[in-house]
TIDOKOL-41010 format. One record per residue (C-alpha): residue in three letters; x, y, z. Coordinates in Angstrom, 1 decimal. Layout:
+---------+--------+--------+--------+
! residuo !     px !     py !     pz !
+---------+--------+--------+--------+
!     Ala !      X !      Y !      Z !
...
+---------+--------+--------+--------+
END
This chain:
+---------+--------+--------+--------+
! residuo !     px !     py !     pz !
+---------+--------+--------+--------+
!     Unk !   29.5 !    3.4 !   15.3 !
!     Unk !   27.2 !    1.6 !   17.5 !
!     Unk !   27.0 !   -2.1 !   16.1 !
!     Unk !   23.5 !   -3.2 !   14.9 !
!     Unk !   21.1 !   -5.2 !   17.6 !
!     Unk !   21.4 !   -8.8 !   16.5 !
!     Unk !   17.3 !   -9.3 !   15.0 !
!     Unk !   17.9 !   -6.6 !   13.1 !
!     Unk !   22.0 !   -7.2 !   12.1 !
!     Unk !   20.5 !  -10.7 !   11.0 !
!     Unk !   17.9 !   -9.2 !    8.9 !
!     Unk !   20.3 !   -6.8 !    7.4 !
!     Unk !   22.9 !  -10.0 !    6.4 !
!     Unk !   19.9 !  -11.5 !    4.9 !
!     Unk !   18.5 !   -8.6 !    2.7 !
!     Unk !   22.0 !   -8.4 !    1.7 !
!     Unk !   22.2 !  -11.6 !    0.1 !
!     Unk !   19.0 !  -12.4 !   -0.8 !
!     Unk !   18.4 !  -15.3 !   -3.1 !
!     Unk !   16.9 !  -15.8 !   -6.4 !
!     Unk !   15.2 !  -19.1 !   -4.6 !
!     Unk !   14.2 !  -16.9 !   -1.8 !
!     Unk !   12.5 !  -13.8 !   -4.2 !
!     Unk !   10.3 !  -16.7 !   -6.0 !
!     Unk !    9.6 !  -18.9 !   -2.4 !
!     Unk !    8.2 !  -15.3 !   -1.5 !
!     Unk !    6.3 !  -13.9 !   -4.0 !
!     Unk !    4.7 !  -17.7 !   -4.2 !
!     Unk !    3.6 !  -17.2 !   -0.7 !
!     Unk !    0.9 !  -15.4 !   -2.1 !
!     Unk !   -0.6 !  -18.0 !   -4.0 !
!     Unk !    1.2 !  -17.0 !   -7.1 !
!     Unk !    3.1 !  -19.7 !   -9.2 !
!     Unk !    6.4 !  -17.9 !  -10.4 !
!     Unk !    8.5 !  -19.3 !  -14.5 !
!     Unk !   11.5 !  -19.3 !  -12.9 !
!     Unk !   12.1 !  -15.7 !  -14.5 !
!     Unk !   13.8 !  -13.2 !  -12.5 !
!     Unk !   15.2 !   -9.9 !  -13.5 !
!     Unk !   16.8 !   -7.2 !  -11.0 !
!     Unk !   15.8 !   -3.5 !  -11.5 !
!     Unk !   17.4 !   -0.5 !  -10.9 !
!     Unk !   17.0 !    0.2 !   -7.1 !
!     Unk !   19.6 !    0.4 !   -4.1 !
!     Unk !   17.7 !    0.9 !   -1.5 !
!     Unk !   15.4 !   -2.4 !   -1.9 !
!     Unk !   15.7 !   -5.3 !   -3.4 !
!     Unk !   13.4 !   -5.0 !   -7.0 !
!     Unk !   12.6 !   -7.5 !   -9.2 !
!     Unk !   10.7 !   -8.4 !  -12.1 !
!     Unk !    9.4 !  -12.1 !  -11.8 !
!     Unk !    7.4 !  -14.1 !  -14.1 !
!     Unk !    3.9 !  -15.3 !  -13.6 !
!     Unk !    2.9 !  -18.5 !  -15.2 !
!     Unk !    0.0 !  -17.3 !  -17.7 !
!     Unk !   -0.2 !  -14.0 !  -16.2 !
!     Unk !    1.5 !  -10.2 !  -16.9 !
!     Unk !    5.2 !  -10.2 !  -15.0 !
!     Unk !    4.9 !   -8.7 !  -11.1 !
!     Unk !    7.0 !   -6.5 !   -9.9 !
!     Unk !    8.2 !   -7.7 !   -5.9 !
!     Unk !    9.9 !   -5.3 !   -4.2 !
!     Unk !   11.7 !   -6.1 !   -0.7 !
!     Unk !   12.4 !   -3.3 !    1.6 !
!     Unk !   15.6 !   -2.9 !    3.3 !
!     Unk !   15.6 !   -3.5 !    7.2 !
!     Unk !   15.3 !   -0.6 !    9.8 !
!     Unk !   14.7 !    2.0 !    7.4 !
!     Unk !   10.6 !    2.5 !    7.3 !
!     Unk !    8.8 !    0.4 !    9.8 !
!     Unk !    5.2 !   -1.4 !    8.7 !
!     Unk !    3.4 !    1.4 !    9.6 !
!     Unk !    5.1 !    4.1 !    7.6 !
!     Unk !    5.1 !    1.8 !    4.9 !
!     Unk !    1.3 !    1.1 !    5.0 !
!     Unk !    0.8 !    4.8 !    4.8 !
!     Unk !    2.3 !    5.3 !    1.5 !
!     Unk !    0.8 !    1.7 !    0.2 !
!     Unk !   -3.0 !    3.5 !    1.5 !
!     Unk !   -2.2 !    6.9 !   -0.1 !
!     Unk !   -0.9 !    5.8 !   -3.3 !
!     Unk !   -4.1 !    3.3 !   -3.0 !
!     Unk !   -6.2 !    6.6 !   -2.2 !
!     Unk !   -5.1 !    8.4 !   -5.1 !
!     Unk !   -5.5 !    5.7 !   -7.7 !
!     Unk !   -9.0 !    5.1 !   -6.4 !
!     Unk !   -9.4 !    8.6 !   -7.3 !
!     Unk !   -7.7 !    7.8 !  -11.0 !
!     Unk !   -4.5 !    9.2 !  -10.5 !
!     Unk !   -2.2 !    7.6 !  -12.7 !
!     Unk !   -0.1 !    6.6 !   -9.7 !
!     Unk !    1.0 !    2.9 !   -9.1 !
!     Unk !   -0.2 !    1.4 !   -5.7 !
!     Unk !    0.7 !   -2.1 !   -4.4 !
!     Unk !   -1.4 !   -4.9 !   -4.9 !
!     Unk !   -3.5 !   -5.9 !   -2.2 !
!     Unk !   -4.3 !   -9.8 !   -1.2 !
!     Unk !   -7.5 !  -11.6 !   -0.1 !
!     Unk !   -7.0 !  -10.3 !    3.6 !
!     Unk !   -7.2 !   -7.0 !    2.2 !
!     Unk !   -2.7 !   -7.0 !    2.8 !
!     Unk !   -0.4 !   -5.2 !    1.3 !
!     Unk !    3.0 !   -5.9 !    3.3 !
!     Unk !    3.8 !   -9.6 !    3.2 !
!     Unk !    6.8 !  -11.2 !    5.4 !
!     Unk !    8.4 !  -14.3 !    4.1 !
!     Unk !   11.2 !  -15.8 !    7.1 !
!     Unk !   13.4 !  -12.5 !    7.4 !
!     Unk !   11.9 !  -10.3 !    4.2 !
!     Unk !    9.4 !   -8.2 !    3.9 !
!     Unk !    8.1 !   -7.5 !    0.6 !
!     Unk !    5.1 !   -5.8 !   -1.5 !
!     Unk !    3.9 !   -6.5 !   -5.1 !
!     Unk !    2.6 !   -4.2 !   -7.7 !
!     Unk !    1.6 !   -4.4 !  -10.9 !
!     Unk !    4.5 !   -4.2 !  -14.3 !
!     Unk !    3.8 !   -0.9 !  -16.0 !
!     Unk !    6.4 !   -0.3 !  -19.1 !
!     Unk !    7.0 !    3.4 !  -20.3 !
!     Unk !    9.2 !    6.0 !  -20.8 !
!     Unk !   11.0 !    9.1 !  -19.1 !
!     Unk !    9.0 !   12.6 !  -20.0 !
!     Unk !   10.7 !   14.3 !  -22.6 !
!     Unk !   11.8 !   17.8 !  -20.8 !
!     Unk !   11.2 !   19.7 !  -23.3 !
!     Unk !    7.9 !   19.3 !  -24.0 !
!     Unk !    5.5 !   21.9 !  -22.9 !
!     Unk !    2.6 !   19.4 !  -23.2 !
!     Unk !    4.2 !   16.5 !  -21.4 !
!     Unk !    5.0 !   19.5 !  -18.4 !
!     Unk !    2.2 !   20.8 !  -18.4 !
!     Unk !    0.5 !   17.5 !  -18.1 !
!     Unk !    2.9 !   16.5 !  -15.4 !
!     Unk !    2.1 !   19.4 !  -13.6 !
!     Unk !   -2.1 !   19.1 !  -13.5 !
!     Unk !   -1.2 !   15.1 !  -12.5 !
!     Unk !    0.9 !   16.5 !   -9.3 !
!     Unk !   -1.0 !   19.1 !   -8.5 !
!     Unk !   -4.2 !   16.5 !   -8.3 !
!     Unk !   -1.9 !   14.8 !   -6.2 !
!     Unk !   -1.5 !   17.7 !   -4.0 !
!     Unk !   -4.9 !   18.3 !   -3.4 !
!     Unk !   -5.2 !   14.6 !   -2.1 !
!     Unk !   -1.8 !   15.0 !   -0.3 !
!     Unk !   -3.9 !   18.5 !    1.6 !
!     Unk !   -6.4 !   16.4 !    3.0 !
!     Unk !   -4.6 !   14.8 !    6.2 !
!     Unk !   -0.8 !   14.1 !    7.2 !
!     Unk !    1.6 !   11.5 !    7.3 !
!     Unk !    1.5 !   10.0 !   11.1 !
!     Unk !    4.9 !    8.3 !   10.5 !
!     Unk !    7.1 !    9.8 !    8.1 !
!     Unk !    9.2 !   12.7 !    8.9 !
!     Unk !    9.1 !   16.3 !    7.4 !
!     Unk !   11.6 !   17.1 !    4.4 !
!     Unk !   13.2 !   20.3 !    6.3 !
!     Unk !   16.5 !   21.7 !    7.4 !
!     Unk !   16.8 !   19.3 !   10.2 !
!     Unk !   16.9 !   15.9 !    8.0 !
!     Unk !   17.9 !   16.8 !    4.8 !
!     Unk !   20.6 !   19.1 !    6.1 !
!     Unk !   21.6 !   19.0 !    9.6 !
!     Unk !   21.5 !   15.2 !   10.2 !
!     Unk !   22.7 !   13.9 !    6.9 !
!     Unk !   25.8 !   16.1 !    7.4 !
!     Unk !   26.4 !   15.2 !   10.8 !
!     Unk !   26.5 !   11.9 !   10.4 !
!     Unk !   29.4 !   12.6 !    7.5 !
!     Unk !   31.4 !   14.7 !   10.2 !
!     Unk !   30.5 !   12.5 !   13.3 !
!     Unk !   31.1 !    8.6 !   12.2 !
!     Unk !   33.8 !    9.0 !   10.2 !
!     Unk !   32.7 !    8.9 !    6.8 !
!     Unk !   34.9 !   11.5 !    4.9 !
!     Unk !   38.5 !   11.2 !    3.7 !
!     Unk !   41.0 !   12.2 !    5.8 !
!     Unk !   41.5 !   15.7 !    5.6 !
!     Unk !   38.7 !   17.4 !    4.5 !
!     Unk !   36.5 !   17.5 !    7.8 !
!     Unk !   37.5 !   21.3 !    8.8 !
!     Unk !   36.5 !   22.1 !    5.0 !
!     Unk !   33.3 !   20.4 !    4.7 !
!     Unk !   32.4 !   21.2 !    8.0 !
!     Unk !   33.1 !   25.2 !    7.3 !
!     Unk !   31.3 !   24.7 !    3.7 !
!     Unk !   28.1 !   23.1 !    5.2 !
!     Unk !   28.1 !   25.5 !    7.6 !
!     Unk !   27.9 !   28.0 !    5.2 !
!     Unk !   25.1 !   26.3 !    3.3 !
!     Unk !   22.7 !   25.7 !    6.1 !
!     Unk !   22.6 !   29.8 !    7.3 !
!     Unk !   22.1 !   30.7 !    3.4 !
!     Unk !   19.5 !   27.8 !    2.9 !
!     Unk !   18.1 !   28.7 !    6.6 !
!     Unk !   18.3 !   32.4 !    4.7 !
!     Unk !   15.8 !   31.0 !    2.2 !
!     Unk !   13.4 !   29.1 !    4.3 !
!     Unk !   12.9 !   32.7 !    6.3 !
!     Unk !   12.1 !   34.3 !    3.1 !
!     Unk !    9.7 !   31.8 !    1.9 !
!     Unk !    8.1 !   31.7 !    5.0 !
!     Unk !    5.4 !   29.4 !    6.4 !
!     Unk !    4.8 !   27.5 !    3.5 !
!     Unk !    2.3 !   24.6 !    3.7 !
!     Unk !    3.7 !   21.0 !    4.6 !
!     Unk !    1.7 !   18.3 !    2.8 !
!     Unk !    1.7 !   14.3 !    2.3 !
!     Unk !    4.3 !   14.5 !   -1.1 !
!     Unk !    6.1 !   12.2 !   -3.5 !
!     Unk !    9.2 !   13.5 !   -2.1 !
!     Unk !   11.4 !   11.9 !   -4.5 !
!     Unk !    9.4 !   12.6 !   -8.0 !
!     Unk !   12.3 !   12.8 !  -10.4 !
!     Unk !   11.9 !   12.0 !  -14.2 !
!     Unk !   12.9 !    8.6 !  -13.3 !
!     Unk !    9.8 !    7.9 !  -11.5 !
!     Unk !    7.3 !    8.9 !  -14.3 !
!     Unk !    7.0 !    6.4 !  -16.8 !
!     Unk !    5.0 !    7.9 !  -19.8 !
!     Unk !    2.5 !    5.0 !  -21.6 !
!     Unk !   -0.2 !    6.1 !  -23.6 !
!     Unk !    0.7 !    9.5 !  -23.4 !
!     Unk !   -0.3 !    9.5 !  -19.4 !
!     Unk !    2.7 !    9.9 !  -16.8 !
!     Unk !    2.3 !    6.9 !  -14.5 !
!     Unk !    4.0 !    7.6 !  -11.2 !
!     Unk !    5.9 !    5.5 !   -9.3 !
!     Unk !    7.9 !    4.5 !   -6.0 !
!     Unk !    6.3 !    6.8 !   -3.5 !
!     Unk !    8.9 !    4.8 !   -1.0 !
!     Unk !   10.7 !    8.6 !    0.0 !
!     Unk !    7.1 !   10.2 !    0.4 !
!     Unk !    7.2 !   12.4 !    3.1 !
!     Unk !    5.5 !   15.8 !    4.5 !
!     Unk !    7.0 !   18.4 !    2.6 !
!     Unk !    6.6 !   22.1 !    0.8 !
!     Unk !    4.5 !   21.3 !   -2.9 !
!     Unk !    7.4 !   22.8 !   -4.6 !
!     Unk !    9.4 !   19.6 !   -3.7 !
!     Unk !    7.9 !   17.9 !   -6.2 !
!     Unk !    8.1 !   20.2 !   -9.0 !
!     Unk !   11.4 !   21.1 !   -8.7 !
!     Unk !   13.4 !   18.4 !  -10.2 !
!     Unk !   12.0 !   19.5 !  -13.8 !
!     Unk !   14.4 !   22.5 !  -13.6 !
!     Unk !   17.7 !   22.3 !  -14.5 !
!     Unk !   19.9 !   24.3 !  -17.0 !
!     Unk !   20.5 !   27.8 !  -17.1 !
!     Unk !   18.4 !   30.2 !  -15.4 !
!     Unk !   16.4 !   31.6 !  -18.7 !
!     Unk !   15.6 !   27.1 !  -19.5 !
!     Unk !   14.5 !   26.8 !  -15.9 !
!     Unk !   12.1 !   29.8 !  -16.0 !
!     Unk !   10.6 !   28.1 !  -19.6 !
!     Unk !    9.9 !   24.9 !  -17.4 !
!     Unk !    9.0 !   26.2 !  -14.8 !
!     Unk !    6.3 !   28.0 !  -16.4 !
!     Unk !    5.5 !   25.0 !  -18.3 !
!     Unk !    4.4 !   22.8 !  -15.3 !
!     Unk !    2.8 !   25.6 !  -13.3 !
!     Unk !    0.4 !   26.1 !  -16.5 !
!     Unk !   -1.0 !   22.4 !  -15.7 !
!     Unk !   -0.3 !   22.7 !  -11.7 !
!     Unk !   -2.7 !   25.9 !  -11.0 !
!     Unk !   -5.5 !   24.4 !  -13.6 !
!     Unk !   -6.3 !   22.2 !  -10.0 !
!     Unk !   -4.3 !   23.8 !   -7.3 !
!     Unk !   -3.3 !   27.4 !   -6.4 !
!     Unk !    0.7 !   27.7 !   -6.1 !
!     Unk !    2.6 !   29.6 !   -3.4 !
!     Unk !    4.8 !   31.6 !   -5.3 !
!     Unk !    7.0 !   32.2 !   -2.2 !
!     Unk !    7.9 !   28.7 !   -2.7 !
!     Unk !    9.6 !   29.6 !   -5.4 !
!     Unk !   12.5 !   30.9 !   -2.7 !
!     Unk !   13.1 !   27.0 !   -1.4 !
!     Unk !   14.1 !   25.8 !   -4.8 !
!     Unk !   18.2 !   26.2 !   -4.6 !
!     Unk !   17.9 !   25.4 !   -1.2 !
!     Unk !   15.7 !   21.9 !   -1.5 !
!     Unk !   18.6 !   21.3 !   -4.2 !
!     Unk !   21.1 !   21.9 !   -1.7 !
!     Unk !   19.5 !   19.7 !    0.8 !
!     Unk !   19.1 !   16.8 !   -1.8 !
!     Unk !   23.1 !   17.2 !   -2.8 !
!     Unk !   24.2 !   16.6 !    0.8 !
!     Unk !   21.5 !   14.1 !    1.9 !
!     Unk !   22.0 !   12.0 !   -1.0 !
!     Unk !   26.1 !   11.8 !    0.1 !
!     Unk !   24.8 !   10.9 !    3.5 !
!     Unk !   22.6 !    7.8 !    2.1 !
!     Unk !   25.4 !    6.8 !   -0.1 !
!     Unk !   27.7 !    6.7 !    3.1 !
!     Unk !   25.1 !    5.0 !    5.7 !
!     Unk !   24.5 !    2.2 !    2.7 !
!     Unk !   28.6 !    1.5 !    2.0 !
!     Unk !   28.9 !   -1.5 !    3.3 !
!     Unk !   25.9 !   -3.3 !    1.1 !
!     Unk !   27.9 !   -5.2 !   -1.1 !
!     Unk !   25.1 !   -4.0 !   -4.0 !
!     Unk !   26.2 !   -0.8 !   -3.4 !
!     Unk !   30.1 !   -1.5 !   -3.5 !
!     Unk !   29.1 !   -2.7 !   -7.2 !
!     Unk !   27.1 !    0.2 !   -8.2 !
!     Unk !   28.8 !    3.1 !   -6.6 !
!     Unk !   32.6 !    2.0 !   -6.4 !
!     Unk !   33.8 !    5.5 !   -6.6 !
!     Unk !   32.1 !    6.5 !   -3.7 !
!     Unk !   35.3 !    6.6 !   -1.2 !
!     Unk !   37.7 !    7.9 !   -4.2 !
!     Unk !   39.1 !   11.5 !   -3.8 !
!     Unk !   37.4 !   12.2 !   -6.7 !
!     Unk !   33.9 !   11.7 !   -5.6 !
!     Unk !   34.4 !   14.0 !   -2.6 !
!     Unk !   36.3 !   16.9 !   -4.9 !
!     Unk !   33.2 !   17.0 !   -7.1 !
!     Unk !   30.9 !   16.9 !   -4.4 !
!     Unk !   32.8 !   19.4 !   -2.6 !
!     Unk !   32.8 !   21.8 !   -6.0 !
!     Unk !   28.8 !   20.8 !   -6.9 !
!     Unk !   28.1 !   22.1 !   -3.3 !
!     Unk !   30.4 !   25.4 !   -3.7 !
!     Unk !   28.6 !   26.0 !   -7.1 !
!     Unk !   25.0 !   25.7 !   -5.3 !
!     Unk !   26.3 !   28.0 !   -2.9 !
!     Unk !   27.0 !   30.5 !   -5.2 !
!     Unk !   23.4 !   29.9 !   -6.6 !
!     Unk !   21.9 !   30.7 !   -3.4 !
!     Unk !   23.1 !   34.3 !   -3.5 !
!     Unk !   20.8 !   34.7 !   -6.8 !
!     Unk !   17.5 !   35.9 !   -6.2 !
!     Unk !   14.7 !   33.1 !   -6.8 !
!     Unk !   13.3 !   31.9 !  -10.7 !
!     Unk !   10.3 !   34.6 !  -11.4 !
!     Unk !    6.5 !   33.6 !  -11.8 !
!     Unk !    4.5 !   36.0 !  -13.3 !
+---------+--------+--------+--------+
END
């Protein structure tokens, strides 16, 4: 692999071992005066942290791993999930400084602050909470219509699929003896999920959340606040509504149902989408290996995902991807 140019192999050593002393000298850049309290969240690819205000709510600072966005990509997600809260969607937007700034650089970091909003995961279950999910995104949709990302690429074939799983077969990043396998399994998988992209047809790309799992709603109030719009891309609408269906095929049709019952109260749906579902899944499954693999070296990540080189890993990766390929022969969930 090539090696990293040296501004940017620096910046990388740095993110890597950022400092408590460094997160507080940052976030007191911007004329804030931190307690000394520091608590890491649940993120791998930043750096996020709770940090303590004196006589103020706790801010949440989040650094942003080098070479992955550049300022301008991440200024359009800060100014579209600024957009949509001016618009009171229940999305949460950085926080924006005296010079009107939302990207801040302290020595090698650069970082953004938002607001601290507690909550809880949607209950999947719940009609209501679907349905209100589902009017919420589809609000968000409507905003997401208006214009497109300049900077961020295009959830498609090319790099959710193609890439990611080049880069596996390519650098080196699978166990010895399975390339020919993986490579005749993927193979597979892209012409059935290409299969599904022709059947769907030309379905509208649009500014999404792009990663908008359950993780990223935190329910307060009984309103779904949505957050870390950090993989929002250009994408099909059913990207974001996807995630809400798992189980068997009679529990994914109930959801399904559910959120499209809030969704078309503000947006028409494309029920061709409806063909990219298995197929976006598919995609997810072998990007997300891919991400895993390019981030391996982060010593955070050696502590959170220490399985990630075992046989094990790769044999249920290998059987999740066979069993999504036998999903992709089904014909799509029904919306009548």
């Amino acid at each position: 692999m090539n090696e990293l140019p040296p501004k940017v192999e620096t910046a990388v050593s740095a993110f890597q071992n950022l400092s408590p002393d460094e997160i507080l000298d940052a976030v007191e850049s911007q004329d804030l005066l931190c307690d000394g309290s520091l608590l890491a969240l649940n993120s791998y690819e930043n750096r996020v942290y709770q940090v303590g205000i004196e006589n103020q709510q706790p801010i949440i600072a989040k650094f942003y791993r080098p070479s992955r966005w550049n300022n301008k990509a991440i200024q359009e997600e800060h100014d579209f999930t600024r957009d949509l809260q001016s618009n009171e969607l229940p999305v949460i937007a950085p926080l924006y400084n005296a010079s009107n700034e939302s990207i801040h650089q302290h020595g090698e970091f650069r970082f953004s602050l938002y607001p601290k909003i507690a909550g809880r995961t949607p209950e999947l279950d719940s009609p209501d909470q679907l349905e209100v999910i589902g009017r919420f995104l589809a609000r968000i949709h409507l905003h997401g219509e208006a214009t497109d990302f300049e900077q961020r690429p295009e959830i498609d074939i090319k790099t959710y699929g193609i890439e990611p799983s080049q880069f596996l077969l390519n650098e080196n990043k699978l166990p010895q003896g399975i390339d020919s396998a993986y490579r005749s399994l993927i193979d597979d998988l892209l012409a059935k999920i290409k299969d599904h992209f022709n059947a769907a047809g030309n379905v509208q790309s649009l500014r999404i959340h792009g990663d908008c799992h359950p993780g990223n709603i935190l329910y307060s109030d009984d309103i779904p606040h949505i957050v870390d719009f950090d993989d929002a891309r250009m994408g099909p609408a059913i990207q974001d509504l996807w995630m809400y269906l798992s189980g068997d095929r009679q529990y994914q049709t109930a959801r399904l149902l559910d959120i499209l019952d809030g969704y078309t109260q503000f947006r028409d749906f494309n029920p061709k989408e409806l063909h990219l579902i298995e197929a976006l899944r598919t995609l997810r499954m072998i990007h997300y290996a891919a991400w895993l693999a390019k981030r391996a070296e982060d010593p955070a990540f050696q502590l959170a995902f220490p399985w990630f080189y075992t046989a094990r890993y790769w044999d249920d990766h290998i059987l999740a991807l066979k069993e999504q390929s036998a999903l992709l022969d089904e014909e799509p969930l029904r919306w009548d």
